[in-house]
C-alpha positions as a Markdown table, in Angstrom:
| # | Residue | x | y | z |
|---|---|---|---|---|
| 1 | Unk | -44.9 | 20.2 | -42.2 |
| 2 | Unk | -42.5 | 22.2 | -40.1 |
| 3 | Unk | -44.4 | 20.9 | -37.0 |
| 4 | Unk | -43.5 | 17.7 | -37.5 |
| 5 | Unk | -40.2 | 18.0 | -38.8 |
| 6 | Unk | -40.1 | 20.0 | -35.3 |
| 7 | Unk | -41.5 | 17.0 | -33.3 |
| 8 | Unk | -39.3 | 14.5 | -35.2 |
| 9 | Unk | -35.9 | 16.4 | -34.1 |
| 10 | Unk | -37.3 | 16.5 | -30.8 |
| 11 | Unk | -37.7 | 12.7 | -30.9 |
| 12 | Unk | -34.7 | 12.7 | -32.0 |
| 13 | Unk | -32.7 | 14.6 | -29.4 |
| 14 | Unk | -35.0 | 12.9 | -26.7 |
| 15 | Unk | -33.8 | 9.3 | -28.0 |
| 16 | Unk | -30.3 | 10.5 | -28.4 |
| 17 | Unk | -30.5 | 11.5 | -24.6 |
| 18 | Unk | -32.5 | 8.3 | -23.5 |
| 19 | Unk | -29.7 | 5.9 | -25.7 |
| 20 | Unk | -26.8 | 8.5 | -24.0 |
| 21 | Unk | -28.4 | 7.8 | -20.1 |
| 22 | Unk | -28.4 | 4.2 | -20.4 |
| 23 | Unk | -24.9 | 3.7 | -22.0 |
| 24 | Unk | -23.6 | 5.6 | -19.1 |
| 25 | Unk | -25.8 | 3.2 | -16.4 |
| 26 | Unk | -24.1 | 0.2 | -18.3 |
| 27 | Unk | -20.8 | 1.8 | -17.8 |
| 28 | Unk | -21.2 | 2.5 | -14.0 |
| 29 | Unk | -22.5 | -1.0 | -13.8 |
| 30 | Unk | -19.4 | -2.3 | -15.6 |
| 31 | Unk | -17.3 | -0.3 | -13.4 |
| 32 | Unk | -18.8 | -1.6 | -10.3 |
| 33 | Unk | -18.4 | -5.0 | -11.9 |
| 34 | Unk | -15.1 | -4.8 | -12.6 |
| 35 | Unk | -14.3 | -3.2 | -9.4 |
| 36 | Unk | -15.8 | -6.2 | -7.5 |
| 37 | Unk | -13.5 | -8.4 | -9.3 |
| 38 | Unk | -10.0 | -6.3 | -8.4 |
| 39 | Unk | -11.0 | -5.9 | -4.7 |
| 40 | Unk | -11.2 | -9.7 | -4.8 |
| 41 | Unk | -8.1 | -10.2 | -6.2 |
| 42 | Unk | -7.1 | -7.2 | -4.3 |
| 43 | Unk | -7.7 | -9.0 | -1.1 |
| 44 | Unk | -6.6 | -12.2 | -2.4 |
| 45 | Unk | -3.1 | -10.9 | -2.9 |
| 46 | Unk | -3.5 | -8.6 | 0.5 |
| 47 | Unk | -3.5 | -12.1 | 2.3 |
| 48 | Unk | -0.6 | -13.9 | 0.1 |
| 49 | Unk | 1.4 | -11.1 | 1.0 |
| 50 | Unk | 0.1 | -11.2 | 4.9 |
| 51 | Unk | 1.0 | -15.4 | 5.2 |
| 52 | Unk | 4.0 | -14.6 | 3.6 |
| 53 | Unk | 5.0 | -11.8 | 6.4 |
| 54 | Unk | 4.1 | -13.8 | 8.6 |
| 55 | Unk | 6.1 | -17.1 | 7.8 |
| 56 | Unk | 9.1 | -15.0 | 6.9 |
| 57 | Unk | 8.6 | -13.8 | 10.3 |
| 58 | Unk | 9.1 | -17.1 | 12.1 |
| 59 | Unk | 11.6 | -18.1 | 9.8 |
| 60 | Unk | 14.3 | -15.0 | 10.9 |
| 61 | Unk | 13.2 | -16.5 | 14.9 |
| 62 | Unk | 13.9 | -19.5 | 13.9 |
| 63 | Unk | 17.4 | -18.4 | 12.1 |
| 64 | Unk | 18.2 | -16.0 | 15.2 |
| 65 | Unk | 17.4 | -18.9 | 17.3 |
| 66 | Unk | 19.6 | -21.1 | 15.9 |
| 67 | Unk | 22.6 | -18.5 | 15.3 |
| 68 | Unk | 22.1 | -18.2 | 19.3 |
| 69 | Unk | 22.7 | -22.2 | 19.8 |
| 70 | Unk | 25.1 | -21.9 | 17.2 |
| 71 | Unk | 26.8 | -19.4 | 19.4 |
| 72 | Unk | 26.6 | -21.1 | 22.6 |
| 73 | Unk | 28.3 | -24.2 | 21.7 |
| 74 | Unk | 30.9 | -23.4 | 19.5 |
| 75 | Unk | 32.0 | -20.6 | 22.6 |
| 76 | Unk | 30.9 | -23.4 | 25.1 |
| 77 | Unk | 29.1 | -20.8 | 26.8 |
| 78 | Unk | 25.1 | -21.8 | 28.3 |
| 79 | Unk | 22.3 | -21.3 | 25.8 |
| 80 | Unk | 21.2 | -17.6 | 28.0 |
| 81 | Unk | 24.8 | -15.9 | 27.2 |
| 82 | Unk | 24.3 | -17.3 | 23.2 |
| 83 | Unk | 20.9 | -15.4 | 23.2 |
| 84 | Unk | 21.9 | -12.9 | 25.3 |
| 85 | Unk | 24.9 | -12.4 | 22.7 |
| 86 | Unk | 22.5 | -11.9 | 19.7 |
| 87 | Unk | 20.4 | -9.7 | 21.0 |
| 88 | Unk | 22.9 | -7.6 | 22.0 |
| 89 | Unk | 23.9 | -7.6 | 18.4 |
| 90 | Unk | 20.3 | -7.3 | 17.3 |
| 91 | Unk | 19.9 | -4.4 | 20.1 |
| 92 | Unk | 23.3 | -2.8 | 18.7 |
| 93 | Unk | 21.5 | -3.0 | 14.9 |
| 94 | Unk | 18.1 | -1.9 | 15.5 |
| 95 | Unk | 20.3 | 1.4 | 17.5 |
| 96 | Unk | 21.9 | 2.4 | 14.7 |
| 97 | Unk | 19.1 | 2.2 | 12.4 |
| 98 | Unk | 17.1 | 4.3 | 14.6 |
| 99 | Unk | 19.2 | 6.9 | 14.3 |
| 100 | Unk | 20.3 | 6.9 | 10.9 |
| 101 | Unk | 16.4 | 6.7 | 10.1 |
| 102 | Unk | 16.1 | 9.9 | 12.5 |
| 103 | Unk | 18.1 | 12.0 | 11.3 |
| 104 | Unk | 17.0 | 11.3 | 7.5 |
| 105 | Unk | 13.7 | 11.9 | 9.0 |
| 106 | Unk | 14.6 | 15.5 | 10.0 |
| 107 | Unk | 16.1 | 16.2 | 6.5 |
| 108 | Unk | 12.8 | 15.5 | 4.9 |
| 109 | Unk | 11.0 | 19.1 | 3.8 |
| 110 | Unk | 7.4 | 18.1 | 3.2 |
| 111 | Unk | 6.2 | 19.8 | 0.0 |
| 112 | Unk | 8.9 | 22.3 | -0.5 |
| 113 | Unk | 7.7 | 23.7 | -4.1 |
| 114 | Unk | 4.1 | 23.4 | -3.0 |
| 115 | Unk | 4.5 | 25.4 | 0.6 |
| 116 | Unk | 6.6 | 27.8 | -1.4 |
| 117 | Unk | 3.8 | 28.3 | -4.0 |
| 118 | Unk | 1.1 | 28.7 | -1.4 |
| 119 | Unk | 3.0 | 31.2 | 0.4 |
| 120 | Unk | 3.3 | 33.5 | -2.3 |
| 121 | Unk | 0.0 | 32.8 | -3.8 |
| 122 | Unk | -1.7 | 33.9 | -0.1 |
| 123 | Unk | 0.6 | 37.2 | 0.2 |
């Protein structure tokens, strides 16, 4: 009797281990599943996001363009000194941001607490 009761437990377990392996091959494949669906979305709103940069794009040209004109003939001046006038303005802008950006850039400290740690871990 205690032989089977032996091979019954080991039954048992062996089933318990067979039901366990296949719940977690459902799960990977319902993970995979489910991953395939949010890369697609993923992407989907990847290229919303691209049209849209791109569109916004053309549409500050198409404002700096017409700030230029804009420019030109309320100064009476020739259409080249309108968009030579805006980019120097533009030029000007994208100079100071630069170096603002710089010189936040330089007060960065990557990691402080975590260089500090490994320092005095390693000495």
């Amino acid at each position: 009797m205690a032989l089977e009761t032996e091979q019954s437990v080991t039954g048992l377990v062996r089933g318990a281990l067979d039901d366990a392996r296949e719940l977690i091959r459902e799960e990977v494949a319902l993970a995979k599943a489910e991953a395939r669906l949010e890369v697609g979305r993923l992407t989907s709103a990847a290229t919303q996001f691209g049209a849209a940069a791109v569109a916004g794009w053309f549409a500050i040209m198409f404002i700096l363009c017409a700030i230029a004109l804009g420019v030109s003939a309320a100064l009476q001046w020739p259409a080249w000194a309108g968009f030579a006038g805006v980019g120097v303005l533009l030029g000007v802008a994208a100079a100071v941001m630069f170096f603002t950006g710089r010189t936040a850039a330089r007060r960065v400290e990557p990691m402080p607490r975590t260089v500090e740690s490994v320092k005095e871990n390693f000495r």
